[in-house]
Backbone bond lengths (Angstrom), bond angles and torsions (degrees), N, CA, C in turn:
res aa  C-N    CA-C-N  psi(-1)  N-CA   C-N-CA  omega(-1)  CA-C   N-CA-C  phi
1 X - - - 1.444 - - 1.526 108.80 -
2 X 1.405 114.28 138.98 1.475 118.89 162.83 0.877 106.46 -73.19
3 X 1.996 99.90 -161.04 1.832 111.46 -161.10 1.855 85.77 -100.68
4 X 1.212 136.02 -29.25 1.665 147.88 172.11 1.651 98.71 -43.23
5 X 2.014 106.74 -71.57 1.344 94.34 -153.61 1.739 97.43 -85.15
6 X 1.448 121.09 -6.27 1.552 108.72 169.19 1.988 110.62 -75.74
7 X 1.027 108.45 -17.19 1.764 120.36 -179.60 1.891 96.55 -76.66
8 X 1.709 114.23 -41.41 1.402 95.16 -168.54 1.761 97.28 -103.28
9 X 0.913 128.97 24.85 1.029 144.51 157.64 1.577 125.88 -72.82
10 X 0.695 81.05 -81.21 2.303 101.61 155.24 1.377 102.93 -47.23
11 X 0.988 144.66 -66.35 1.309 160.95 -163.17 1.776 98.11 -50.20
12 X 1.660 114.49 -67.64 1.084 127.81 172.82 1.282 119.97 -35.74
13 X 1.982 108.42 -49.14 1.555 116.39 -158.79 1.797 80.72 -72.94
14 X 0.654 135.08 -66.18 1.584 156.05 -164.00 1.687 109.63 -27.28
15 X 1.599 99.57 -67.34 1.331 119.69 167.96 2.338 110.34 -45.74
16 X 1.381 74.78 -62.27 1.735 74.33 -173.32 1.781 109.65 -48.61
17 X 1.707 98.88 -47.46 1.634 100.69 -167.23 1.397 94.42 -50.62
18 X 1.021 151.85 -76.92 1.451 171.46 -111.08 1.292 94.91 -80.37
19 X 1.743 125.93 -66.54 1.251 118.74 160.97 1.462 135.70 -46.62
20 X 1.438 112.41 -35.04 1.437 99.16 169.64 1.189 94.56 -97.30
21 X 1.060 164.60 -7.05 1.453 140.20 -179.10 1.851 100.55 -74.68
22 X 1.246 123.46 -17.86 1.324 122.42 170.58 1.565 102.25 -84.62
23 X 0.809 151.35 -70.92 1.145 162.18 -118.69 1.995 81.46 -78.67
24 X 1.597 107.75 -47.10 1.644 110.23 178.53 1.083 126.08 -66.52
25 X 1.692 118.84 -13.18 1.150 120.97 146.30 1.200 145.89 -78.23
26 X 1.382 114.12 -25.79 1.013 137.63 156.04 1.731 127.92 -49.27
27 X 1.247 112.17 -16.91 1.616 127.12 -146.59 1.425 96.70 -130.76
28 X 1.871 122.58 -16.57 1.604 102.55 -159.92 2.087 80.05 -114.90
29 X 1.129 95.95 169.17 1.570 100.29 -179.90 1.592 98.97 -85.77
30 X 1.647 110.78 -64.88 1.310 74.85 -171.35 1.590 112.34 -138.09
31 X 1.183 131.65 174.30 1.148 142.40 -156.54 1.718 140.09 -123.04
32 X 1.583 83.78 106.33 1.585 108.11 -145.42 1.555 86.82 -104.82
33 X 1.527 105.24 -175.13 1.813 101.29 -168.05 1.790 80.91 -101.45
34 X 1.195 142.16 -32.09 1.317 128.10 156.96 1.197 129.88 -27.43
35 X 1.577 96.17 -76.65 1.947 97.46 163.04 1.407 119.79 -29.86
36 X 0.997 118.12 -52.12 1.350 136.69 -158.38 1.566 106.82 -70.83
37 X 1.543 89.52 -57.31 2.263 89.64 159.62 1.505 131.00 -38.14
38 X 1.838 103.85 -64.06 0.917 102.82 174.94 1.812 116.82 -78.05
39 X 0.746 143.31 -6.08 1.338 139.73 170.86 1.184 103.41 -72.29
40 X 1.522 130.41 -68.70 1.512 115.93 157.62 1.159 124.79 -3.39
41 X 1.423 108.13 -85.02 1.328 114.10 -160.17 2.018 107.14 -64.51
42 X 1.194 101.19 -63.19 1.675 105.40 179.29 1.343 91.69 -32.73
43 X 1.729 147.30 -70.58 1.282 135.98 -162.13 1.751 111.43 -37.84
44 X 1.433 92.92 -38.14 1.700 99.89 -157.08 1.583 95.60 -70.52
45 X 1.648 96.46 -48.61 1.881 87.63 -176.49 1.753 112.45 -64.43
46 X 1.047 94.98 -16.73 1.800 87.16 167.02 1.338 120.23 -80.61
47 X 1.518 102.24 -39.83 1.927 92.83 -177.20 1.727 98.77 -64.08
48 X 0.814 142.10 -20.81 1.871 140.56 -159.54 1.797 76.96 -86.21
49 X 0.765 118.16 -69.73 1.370 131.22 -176.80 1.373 106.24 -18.96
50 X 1.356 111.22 -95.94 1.431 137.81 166.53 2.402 103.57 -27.93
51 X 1.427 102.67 -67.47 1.209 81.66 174.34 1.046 138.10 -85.01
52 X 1.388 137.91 26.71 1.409 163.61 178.58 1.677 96.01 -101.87
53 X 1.087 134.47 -48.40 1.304 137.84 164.93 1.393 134.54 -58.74
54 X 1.634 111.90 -41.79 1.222 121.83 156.26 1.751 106.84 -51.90
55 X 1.540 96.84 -69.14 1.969 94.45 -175.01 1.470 116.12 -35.91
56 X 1.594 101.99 -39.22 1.705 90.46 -163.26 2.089 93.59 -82.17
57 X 1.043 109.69 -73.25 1.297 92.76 170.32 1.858 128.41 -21.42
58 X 1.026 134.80 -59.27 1.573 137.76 172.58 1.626 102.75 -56.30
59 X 1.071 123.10 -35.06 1.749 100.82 -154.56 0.790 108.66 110.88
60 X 1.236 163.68 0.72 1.731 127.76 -103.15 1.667 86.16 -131.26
């Protein structure tokens, strides 16, 4: 990998976390600094998730 597809790479994980990390706020009632840990983190293992899936799907 270059310094481009490691820059849109990051970018991707970033983008996805962001969306589900809302979506986990959106979904829990209420909001503790726990919640907030694990919602973090679960987002993150989803964005790796999610863009590990795109790559293998695209080619890329």
């Amino acid at each position: 990998m270059n310094r481009r597809t490691t820059l849109l790479g990051l970018a991707e994980v970033l983008a996805w976390w962001a969306v589900l990390a809302l979506l986990w706020l959106v979904f829990i009632s209420t909001v503790s600094t726990l919640e907030l840990v694990v919602g973090a983190s679960a987002a993150l293992v989803g964005a790796f998730a999610a863009w590990g899936t795109h790559r293998a799907v695209s080619g890329w």
